[in-house]
C-alpha positions in Angstrom: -14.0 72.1 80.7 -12.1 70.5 83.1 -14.1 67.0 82.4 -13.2 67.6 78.7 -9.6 68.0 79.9 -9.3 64.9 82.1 -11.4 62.9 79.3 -8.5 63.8 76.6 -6.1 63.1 79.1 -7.5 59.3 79.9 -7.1 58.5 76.4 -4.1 59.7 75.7 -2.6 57.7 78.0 -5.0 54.8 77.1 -3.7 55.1 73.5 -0.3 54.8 74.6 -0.7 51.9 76.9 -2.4 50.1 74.4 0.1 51.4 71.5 2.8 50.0 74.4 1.4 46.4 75.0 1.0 45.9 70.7 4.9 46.9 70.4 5.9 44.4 73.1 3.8 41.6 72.0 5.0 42.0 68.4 8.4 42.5 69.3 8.4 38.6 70.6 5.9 37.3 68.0 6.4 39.6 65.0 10.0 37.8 63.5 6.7 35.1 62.6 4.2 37.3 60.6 5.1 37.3 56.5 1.8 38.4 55.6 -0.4 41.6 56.7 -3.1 43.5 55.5 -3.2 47.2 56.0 -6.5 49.4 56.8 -5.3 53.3 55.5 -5.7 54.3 59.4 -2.7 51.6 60.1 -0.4 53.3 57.6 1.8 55.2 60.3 5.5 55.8 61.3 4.7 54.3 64.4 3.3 50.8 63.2 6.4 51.0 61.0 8.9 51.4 63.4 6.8 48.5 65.1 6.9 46.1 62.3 11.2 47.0 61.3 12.4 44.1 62.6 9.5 41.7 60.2 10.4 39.9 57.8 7.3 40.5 55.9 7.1 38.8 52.2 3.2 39.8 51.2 1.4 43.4 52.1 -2.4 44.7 51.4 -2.9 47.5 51.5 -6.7 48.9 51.6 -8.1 52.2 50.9 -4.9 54.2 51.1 -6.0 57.7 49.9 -4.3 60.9 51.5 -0.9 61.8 50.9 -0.3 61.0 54.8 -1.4 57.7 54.4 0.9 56.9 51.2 3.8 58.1 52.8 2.8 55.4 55.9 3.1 53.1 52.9 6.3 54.1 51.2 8.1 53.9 54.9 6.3 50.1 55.3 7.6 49.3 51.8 11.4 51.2 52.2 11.8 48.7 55.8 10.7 45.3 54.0 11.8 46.0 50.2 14.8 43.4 51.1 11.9 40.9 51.8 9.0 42.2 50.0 7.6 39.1 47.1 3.9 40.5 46.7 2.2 43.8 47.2 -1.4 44.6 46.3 -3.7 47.5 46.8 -7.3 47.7 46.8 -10.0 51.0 46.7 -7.1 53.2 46.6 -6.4 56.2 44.7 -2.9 56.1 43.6 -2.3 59.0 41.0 1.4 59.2 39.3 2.8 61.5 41.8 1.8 59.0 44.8 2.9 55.9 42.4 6.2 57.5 41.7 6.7 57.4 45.5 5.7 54.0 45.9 7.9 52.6 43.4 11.1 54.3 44.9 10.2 53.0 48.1 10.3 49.4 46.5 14.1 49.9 45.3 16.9 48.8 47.6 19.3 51.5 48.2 21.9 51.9 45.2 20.3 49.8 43.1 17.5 48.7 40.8 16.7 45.4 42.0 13.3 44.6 43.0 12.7 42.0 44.2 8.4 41.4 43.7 7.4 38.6 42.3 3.3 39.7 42.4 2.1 43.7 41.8 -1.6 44.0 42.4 -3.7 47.4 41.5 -7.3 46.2 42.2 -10.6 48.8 42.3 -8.7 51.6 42.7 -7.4 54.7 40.8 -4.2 55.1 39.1 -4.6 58.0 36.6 -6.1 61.2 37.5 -9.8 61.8 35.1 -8.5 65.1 33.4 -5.1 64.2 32.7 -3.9 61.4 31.0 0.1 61.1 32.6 1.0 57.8 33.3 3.6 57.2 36.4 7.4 57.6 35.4 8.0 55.2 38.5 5.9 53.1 37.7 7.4 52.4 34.0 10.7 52.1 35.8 9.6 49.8 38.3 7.8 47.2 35.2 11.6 47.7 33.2 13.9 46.5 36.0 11.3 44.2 38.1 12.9 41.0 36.2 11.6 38.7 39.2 8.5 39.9 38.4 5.3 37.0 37.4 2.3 38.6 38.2 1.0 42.2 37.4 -2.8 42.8 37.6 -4.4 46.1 37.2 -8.1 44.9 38.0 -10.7 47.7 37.5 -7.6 50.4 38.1 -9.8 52.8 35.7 -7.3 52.1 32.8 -7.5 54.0 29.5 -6.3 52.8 26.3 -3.4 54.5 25.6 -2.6 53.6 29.8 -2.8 50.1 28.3 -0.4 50.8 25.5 2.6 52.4 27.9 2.2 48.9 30.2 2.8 46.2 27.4 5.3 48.6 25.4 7.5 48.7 28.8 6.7 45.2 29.3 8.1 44.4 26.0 11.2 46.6 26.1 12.2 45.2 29.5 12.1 41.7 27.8 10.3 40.2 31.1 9.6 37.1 32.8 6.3 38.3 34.0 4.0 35.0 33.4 0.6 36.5 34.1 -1.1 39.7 33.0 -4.6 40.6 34.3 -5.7 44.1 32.3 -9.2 43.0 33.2 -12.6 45.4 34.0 -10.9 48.6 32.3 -12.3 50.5 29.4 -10.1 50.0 26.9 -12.6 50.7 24.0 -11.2 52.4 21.0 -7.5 50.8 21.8 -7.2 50.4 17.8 -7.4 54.1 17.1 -5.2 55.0 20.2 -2.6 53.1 18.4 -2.6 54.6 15.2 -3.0 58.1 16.4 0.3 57.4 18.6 4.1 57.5 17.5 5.4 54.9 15.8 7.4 53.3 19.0 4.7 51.2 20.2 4.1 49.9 16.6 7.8 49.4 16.0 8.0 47.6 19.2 5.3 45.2 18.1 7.1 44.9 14.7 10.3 43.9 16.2 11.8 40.7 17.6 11.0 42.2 21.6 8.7 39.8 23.4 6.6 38.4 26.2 7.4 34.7 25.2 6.9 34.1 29.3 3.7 35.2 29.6 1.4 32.1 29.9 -2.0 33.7 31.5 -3.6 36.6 29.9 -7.0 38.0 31.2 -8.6 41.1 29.3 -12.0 40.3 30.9 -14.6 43.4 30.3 -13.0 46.0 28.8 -15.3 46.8 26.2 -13.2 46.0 23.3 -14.8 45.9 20.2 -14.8 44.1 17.4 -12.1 46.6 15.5 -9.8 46.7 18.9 -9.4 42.9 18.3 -6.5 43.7 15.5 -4.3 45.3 18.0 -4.7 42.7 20.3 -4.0 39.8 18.1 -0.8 41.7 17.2 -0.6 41.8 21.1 -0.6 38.0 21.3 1.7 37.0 18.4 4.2 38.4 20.4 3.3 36.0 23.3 4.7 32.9 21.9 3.9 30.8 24.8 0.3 32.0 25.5 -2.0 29.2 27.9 -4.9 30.6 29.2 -7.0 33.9 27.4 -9.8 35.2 28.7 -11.7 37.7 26.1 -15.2 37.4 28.2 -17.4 40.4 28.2 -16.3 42.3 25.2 -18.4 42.8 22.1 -16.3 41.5 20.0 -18.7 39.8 17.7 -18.0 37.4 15.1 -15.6 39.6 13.3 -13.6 39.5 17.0 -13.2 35.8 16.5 -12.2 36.4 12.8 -9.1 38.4 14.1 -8.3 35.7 17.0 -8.1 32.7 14.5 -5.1 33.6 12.6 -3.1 33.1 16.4 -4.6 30.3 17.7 -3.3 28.8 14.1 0.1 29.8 14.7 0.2 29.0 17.9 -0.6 25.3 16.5 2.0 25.8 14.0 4.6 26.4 17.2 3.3 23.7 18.9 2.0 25.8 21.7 -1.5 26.1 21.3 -3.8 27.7 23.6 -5.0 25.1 27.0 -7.9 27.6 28.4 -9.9 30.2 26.5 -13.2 32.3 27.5 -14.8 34.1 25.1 -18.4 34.3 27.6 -20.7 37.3 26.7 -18.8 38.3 23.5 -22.3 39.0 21.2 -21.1 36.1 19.3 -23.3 34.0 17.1 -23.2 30.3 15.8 -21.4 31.1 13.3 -18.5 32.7 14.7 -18.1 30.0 17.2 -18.4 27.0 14.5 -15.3 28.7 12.8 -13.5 28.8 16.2 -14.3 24.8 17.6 -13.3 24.3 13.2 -10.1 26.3 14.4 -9.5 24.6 17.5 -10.5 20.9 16.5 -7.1 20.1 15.2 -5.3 20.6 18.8 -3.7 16.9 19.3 -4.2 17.3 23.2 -7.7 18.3 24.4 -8.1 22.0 25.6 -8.1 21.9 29.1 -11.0 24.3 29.2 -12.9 26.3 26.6 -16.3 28.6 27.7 -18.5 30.1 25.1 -21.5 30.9 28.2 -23.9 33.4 27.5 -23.7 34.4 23.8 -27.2 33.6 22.5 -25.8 30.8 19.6 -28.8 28.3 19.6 -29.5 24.3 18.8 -27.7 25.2 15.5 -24.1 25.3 17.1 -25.1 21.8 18.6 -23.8 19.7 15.1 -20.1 21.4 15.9 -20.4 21.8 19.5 -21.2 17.4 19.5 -18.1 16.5 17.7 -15.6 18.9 20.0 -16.9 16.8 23.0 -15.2 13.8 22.1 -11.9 14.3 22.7 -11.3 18.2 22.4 -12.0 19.6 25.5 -12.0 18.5 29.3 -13.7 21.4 31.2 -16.8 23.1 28.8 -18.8 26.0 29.6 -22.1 26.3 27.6 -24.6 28.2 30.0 -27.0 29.8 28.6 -26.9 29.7 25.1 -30.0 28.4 23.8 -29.8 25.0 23.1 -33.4 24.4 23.6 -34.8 20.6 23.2 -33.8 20.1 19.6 -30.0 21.2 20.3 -30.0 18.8 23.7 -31.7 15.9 21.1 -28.5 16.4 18.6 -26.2 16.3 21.5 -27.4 13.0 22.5 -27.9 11.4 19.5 -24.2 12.8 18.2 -22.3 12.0 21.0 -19.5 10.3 21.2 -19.3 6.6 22.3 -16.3 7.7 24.8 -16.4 11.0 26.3 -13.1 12.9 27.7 -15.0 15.5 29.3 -14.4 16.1 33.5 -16.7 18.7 33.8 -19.7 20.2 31.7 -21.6 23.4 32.8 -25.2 23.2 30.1 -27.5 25.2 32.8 -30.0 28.1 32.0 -30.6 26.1 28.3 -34.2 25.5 28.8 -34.0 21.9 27.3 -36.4 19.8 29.4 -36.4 16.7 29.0 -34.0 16.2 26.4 -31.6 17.9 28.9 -32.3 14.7 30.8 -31.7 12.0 28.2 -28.1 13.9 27.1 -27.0 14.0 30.7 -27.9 9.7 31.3 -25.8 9.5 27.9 -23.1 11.7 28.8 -23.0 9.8 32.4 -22.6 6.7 30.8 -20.3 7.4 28.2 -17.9 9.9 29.7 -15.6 7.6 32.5 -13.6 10.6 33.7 -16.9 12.8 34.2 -16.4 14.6 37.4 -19.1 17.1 37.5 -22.2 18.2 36.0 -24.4 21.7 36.2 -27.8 21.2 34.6 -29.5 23.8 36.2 -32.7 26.0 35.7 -33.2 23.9 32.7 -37.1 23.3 32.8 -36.7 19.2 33.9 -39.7 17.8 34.2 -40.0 15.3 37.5 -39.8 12.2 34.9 -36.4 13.4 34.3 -35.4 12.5 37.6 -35.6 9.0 37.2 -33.9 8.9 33.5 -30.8 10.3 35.1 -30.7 8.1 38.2 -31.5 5.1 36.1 -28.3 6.5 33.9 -26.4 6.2 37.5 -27.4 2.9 38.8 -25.7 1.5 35.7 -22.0 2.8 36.1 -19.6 3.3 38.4 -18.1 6.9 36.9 -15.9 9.5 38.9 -19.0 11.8 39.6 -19.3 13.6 42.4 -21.5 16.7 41.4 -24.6 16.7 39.9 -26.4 19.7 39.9 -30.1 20.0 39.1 -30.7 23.3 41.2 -33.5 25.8 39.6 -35.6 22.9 38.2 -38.3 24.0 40.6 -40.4 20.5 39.9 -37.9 18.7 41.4 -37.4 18.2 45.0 -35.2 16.1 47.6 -38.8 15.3 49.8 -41.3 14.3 46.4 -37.5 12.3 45.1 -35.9 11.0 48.7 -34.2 8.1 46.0 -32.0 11.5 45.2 -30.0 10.7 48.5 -29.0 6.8 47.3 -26.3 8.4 45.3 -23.1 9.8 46.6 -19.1 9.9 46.6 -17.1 9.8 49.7 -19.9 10.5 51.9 -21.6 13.1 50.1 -24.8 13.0 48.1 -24.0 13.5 44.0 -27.5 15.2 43.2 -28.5 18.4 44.0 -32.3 19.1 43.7 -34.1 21.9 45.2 -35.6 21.6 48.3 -39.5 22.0 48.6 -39.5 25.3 50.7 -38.2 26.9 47.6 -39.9 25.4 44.9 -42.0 28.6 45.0 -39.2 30.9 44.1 -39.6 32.6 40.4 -37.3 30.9 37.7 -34.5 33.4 36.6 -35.2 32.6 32.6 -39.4 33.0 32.8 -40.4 36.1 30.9 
């Protein structure tokens, strides 16, 4: 017992000695540190009173759970909320009640001026699974937050009508915010949530409120469907200055597109048309896409990047796909969509004598050789090509000496070629693979013989 005693005693005083020689060594080198990253164990009224004299601009905060630990948080935020510019939390669980705290303690006394620039709500939990009440504090923090330009609520376990509270405040408080990440919720069924719900929300989208500021929008797997699409496009007419949408793993379908084509024409009508766009894994089909390059094609400047990876279109979207290649688009995503041979032949024979295009991803297509005579083409007629994926795409080994024919003849920007997964290519059969490089660096990637015996991810 008295081991046991001694024992507690020891670390005790060990804790304290250590606790004693962090407190001195931040109180000389502390004044330095704007950014720190919080483990729920450090959320504590003594690292607070540690840290009072920071000037801390951006704090993580990870795994915060208890209601001790949030009230660690809240006394961290209440000491730095005169210098706080970004706060993010990740695999927390913040339910309204520990939200409402959170967002009082980002207030300056007698006031409502907050002063974050960049909210983050990443992995975690923000509304409790059998009730469906949404933080008061947190509405009241998105009203008055004018220096506000990023809000994210990444896989936060959003619901649909959550969804409808944020961009009704955010369009009441008439905000600056230029980036909204909603993305990895489930916010299936959002068109019914609306029309079950009073008429503020659609009065607010009927009105002459807002989000011209908003520039970056990212609704990335949320399972929208193809009938949730008609509340978002009445979402994004009120985002007049809209640059970059991602819409990527949704199944929206064809019908989807249908509802986005309407914006993206009066966005060209404003003369603000959209720069970036992922639609990747939306169950589209050729047809849906042809209408959106037709939709698109008119842009006078080229997008500065458009992805349509991994929605199973074929070598018919090739015809359309040839003719947006020219001057269009400067960054293109086509992984994976079953082009085949026949779709690489009409890409080569199609293209363009001069190519804008700085980089092309046409990997997992299973075109073969005709993979290889497209990318000599596009070598040779695209000047400002930087670079190139064309992996796991079934090259042959004759293919290897097309392409590097294709380079001996120009002196282009690129400085990534990538023919990785192409199993019957190798650096040690191919050493000429290694005459080929930019600042140093080789410009072709083949696989290297130890794993040409690894399975190829599109066999059956």
């Amino acid at each position: 017992m008295a081991d046991k005693i001694m024992s507690s005693v020891y670390l005790s005083e060990n804790i304290a000695q250590q606790y004693s020689r962090l407190s001195y060594h931040w109180t000389i080198l502390g004044s330095y540190a704007r950014c720190l990253r919080f483990q729920n164990v450090l959320c504590t009224a003594e690292v607070c009173d540690m840290l009072q004299h920071s000037r801390l601009e951006t704090l993580v905060f990870v795994r915060v759970i208890s209601e001790l630990e949030v009230n660690g948080v809240c006394l961290l935020l209440s000491c730095h909320a005169k210098t706080l510019l970004s706060l993010e939390f990740i695999h927390c669980q913040l339910y309204p009640a520990a939200m409402d705290k959170v967002c009082s303690s980002l207030c300056q006394p007698g006031s409502q001026n907050y002063k974050i620039q960049s909210f983050s709500i990443k992995s975690s939990r923000i509304v409790e699974s059998k009730s469906l009440t949404t933080s008061a504090g947190l509405l009241n923090f998105l009203s008055y937050a004018k220096s506000l330009q990023l809000l994210s609520f990444n896989d936060a376990k959003m619901q649909p009508s959550f969804a409808k509270m944020i961009i009704h405040t955010l369009l009441e408080s008439s905000s600056g915010l230029q980036t909204l990440d909603l993305s990895e919720n489930n916010l299936a069924g959002w068109r019914s949530t609306v029309d079950r719900s009073s008429t503020s929300f659609s009065s607010a989208l009927k009105s002459n409120t807002s989000l011209s500021s908003l520039t970056v929008l990212n609704l990335r797997g949320n399972n929208l469907q193809e009938g949730d699409m008609e509340v978002v496009c009445n979402i994004l007419a009120k985002m007049s200055n809209l640059r970059s949408l991602d819409i990527s793993d949704n199944p929206i379908t064809d019908e989807g597109i249908r509802y986005l084509i309407p914006f993206f024409e009066l966005a060209l009508q404003r003369g603000n048309p959209i720069r970036k766009l992922r639609a990747e894994n939306c169950d589209l089909s050729s047809i849906g896409v042809t209408k959106l390059l037709e939709c698109l094609a008119p842009i006078n400047k080229p997008l500065d990047m458009l992805s349509i990876a991994d929605n199973h279109l074929g070598s018919s979207v090739a015809a359309t796909l040839v003719k947006f290649l020219g001057s269009h688009v400067r960054e293109l995503n086509v992984e994976d969509i079953g082009l085949g041979p026949i779709g690489f032949q009409i890409l080569e024979e199609a293209l363009p004598r001069k190519v804008n295009l700085s980089h092309i991803n046409i990997s997992k297509n299973r075109g073969g050789m005709g993979t290889a005579h497209f990318v000599s083409r596009l070598i040779l007629q695209a000047p400002n090509l930087i670079s190139v994926n064309a992996g796991s795409n079934l090259l042959p080994p004759e293919s290897l000496e097309v392409i590097c024919n294709a380079l001996k003849q120009t002196t282009c920007n690129l400085t990534r070629l990538d023919l990785m997964g192409n199993l019957q290519l190798s650096s040690t059969i191919f050493p000429a693979v290694f005459e080929f490089k930019k600042r140093g660096k080789p410009i072709l990637l083949v696989p290297s013989q130890q794993g040409s015996c690894a399975p190829y991810d599109a066999d059956p």
